[in-house]
C-alpha positions in Angstrom: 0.0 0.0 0.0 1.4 3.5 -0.9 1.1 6.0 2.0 -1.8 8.6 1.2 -3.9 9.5 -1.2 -2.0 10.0 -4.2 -3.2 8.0 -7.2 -0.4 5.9 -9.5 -0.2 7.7 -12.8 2.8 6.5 -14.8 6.0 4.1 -14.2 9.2 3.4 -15.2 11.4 -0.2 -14.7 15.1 -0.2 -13.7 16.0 -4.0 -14.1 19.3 -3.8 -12.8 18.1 -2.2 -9.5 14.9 -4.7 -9.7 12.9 -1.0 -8.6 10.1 0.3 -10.0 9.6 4.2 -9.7 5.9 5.4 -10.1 4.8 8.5 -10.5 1.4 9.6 -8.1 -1.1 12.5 -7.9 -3.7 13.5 -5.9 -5.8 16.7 -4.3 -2.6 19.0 -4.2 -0.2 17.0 -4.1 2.3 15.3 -5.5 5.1 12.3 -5.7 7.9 10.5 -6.9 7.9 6.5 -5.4 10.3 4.2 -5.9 9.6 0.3 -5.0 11.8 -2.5 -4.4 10.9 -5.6 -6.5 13.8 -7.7 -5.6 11.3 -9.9 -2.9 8.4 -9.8 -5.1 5.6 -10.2 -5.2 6.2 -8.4 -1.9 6.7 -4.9 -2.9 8.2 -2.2 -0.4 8.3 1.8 -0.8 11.7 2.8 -0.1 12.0 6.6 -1.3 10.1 8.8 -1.9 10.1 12.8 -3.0 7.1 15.8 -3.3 7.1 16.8 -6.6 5.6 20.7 -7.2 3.7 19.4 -10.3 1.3 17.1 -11.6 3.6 14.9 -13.4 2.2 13.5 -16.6 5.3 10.9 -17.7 8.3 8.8 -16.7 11.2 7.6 -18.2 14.7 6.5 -17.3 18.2 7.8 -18.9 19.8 4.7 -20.3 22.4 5.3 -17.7 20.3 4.5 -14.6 21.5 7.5 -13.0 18.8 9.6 -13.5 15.2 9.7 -14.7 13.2 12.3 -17.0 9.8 13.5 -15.3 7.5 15.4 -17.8 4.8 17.6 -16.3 1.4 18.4 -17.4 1.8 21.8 -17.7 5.1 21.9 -19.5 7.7 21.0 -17.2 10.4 18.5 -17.5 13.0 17.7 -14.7 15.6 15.6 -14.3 16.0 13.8 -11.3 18.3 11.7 -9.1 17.9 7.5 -9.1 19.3 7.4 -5.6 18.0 10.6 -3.8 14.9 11.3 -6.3 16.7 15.1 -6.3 15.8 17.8 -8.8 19.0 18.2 -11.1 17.3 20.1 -14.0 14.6 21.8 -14.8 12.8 23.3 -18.0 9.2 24.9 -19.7 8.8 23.3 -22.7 7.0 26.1 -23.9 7.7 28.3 -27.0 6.1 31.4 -25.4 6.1 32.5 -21.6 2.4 33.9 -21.5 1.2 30.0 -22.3 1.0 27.2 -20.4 0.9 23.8 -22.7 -0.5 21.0 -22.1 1.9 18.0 -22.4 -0.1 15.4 -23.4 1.6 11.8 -24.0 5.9 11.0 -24.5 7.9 8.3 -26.2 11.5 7.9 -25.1 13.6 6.5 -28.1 15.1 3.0 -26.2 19.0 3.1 -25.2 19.0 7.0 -26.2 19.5 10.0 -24.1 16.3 11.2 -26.7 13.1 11.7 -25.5 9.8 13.4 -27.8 6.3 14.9 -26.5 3.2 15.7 -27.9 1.7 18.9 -26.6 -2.1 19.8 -27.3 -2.3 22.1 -30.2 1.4 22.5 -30.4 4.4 21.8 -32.5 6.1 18.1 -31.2 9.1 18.9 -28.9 12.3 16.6 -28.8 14.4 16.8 -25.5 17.6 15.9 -25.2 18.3 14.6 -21.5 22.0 14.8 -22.2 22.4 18.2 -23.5 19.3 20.0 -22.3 17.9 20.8 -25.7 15.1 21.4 -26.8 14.1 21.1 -30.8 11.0 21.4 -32.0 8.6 20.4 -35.1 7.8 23.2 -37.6 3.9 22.1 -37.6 1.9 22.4 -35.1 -0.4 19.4 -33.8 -3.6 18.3 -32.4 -1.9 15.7 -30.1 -2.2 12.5 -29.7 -0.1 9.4 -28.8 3.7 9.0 -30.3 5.3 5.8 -31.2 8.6 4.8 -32.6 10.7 1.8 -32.6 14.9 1.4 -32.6 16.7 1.0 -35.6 13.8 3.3 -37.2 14.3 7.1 -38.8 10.8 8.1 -38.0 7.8 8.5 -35.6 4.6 7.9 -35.4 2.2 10.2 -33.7 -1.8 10.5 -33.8 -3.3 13.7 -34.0 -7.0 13.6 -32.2 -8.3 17.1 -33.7 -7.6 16.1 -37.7 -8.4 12.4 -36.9 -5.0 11.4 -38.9 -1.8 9.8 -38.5 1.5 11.5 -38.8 4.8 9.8 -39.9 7.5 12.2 -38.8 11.0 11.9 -39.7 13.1 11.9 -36.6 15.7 13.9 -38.2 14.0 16.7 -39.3 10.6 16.0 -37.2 9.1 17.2 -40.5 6.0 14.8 -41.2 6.9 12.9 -44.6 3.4 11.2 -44.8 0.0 10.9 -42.9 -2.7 8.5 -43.0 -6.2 10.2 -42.7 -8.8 8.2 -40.8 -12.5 7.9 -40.3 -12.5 7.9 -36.3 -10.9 9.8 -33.7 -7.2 8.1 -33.3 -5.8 8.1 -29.9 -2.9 4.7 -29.1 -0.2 4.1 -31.7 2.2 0.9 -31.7 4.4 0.3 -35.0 6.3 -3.5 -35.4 8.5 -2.9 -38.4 9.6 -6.4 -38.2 5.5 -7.4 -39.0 5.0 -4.2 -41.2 2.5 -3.1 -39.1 1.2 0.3 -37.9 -1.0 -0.4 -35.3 -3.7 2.7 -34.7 -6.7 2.5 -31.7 -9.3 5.4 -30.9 
């Protein structure tokens, strides 16, 4: 049982350390909580650190060291593995006067890379490793983002034109879309099966 009355929101698995850190949100308040798997299925809180945000995403740095925390208001941090410590933090916004809303994140597998769709915003690509920010020359409805290693693009789903985008990851321009009859919302591509895999 997790202290409180924080609800679980997102997670992210360190193997090595056998811990699971899970992101939680409630009336006001907010945290960071990392559980020890090694004596599962017993599970055990072991740290745990207020965070000043709702946070809307998890992922870990391919180090282990650290871990990326995306808010839903357009912050990003960096934070500690062993003390759950601010290191870094940043709006991913394009103007001060508006707040986006950060809406879903894929993190590109064994890279310091990490990409976010924003509601009625252009697609923003962090770099944990050299703090910067790039963004997409469109702007987007938002939706979901998927990708998978080895590929040079991205897939995202844009819920206001009820469409697809295929993005190349090196320019994040969109090289092709797939318009659709519904309102798209998960994305999953399997290159190995040719398959683009859309859900509403």
């Amino acid at each position: 049982p997790f202290p409180g009355q924080k609800l679980p929101l997102h997670m992210t698995y360190l193997p090595g350390a056998r811990e699971l850190l899970v992101s939680r949100t409630g009336p006001g308040e907010h945290s960071l909580d990392v559980l020890d798997l090694a004596g599962f299925p017993e599970m055990t809180v072991t740290r745990s650190s207020p965070v000043d945000f709702p946070p809307n995403g998890l992922v870990t740095h391919p180090s282990g060291a650290t871990f990326g925390l995306l808010g839903q208001h357009g912050q990003f941090a960096m934070v500690t593995h062993d003390g759950l410590e601010r290191l870094y933090s940043a709006f991913l916004g394009l103007r001060s006067h508006h707040v986006p809303m950060v809406l879903y994140a894929w993190h590109a597998s064994g890279t310091s890379k990490l990409y976010a769709s924003v509601l009625v915003y252009p697609l923003v690509e962090i770099d944990m490793d050299t703090r910067r920010l790039r963004w997409s020359p469109e702007t987007f409805g938002g939706g979901q983002l998927s990708g998978q290693a080895g590929l040079t693009e991205l897939y995202q789903t844009d819920m206001l034109l009820d469409r697809v985008n295929v993005l190349s990851i090196e320019s994040l321009k969109v090289v092709r879309t797939l318009e659709l009859d519904y309102t798209p919302r998960a994305v999953q591509v399997d290159a190995t099966r040719d398959l683009l895999m859309v859900g509403d």
